[in-house]
C-alpha positions in Angstrom: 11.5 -5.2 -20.1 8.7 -3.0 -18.5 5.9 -2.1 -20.5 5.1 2.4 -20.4 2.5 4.4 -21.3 3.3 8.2 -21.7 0.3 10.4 -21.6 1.1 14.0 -22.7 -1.1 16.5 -24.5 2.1 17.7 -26.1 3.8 15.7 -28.9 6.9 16.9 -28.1 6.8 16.1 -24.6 6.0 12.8 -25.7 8.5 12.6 -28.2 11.5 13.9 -25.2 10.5 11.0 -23.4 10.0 8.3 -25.6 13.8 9.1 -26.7 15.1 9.6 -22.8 13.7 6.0 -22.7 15.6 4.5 -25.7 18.4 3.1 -24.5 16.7 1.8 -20.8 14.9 -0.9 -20.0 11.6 0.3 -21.5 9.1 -0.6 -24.0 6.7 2.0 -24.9 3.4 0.1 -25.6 1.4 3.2 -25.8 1.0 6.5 -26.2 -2.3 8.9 -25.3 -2.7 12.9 -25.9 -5.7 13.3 -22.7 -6.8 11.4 -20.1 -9.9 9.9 -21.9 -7.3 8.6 -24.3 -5.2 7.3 -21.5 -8.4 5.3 -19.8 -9.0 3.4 -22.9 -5.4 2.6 -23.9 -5.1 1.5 -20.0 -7.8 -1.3 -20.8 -6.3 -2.3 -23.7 -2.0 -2.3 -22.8 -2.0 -2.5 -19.3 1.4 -0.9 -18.8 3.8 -1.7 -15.9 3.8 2.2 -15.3 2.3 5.7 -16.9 3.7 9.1 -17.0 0.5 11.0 -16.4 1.1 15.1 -17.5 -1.6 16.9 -15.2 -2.9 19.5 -17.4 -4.5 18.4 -20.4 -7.6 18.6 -22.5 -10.7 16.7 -22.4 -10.1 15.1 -18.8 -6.8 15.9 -16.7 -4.2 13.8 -15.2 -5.7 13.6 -12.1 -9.2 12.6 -13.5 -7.7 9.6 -15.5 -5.2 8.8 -12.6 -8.6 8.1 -10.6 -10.5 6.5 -13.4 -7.3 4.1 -13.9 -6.7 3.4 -10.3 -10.6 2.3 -10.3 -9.9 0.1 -12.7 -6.4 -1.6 -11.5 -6.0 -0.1 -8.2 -2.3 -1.1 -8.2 -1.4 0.7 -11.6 1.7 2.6 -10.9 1.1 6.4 -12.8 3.7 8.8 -11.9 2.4 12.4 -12.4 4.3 14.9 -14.9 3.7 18.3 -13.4 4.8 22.1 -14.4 6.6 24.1 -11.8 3.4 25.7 -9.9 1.7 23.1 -9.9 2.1 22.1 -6.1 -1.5 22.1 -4.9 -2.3 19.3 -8.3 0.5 17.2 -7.6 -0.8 17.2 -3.7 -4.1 16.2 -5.1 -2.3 13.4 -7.5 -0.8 11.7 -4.8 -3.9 11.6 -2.1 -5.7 10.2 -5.4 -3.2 7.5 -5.8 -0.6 8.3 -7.8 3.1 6.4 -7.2 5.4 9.3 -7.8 5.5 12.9 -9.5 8.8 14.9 -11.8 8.8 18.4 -12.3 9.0 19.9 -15.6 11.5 20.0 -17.2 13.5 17.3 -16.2 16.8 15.2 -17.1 16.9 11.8 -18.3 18.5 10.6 -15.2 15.8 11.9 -12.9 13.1 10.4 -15.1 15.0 7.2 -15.3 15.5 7.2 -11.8 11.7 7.9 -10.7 10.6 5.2 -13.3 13.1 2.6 -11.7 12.3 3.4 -7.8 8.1 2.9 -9.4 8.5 0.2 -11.3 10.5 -2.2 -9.9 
């Protein structure tokens, strides 16, 4: 079973994915509402893969992506963006991140980008 960590500074976003997850191969370890958040439950889980929202408070996706690939420069975090947000998710991937989805998605997309990261 592969260990996630979904980072969302909505609850409901985090909610809508922990349940698109129930019935796959996933165990949610964690879950963190900003990127400081995500940092520190990093250290402590050490997921098999994150979904990283971009925009939150406190520090952003793409700040915690870069603090976390400091720390394990092979953690797999695949970016959770809003339509618009082209130029972010750009920046996400130069700073290391595996993958991105567009808001909102389907199940079977997420399922399927988690797969093609994770494996």
């Amino acid at each position: 079973m592969r260990r996630l960590m979904i980072v969302d500074d909505a609850l409901f976003m985090r909610v809508s994915i922990r349940k698109m997850l129930e019935s796959y191969d996933y165990e949610i370890v964690a879950e963190a509402c900003d990127g400081a958040e995500a940092v520190e439950k990093y250290k402590k889980y050490r997921p098999d893969v994150i979904t990283m929202d971009i925009t939150m408070p406190n520090m952003t996706g793409i700040e915690a992506l870069k603090e976390i690939k400091e720390i394990d420069k092979d953690a797999k975090v695949i970016m959770v963006s809003a339509l618009g947000q082209e130029v972010m998710v750009k920046e996400a991937i130069i700073s290391g991140a595996s993958s991105f989805i567009v808001k909102p998605f389907e199940r079977d997309k997420l399922v399927k980008v988690l797969d093609g990261v994770a494996k």
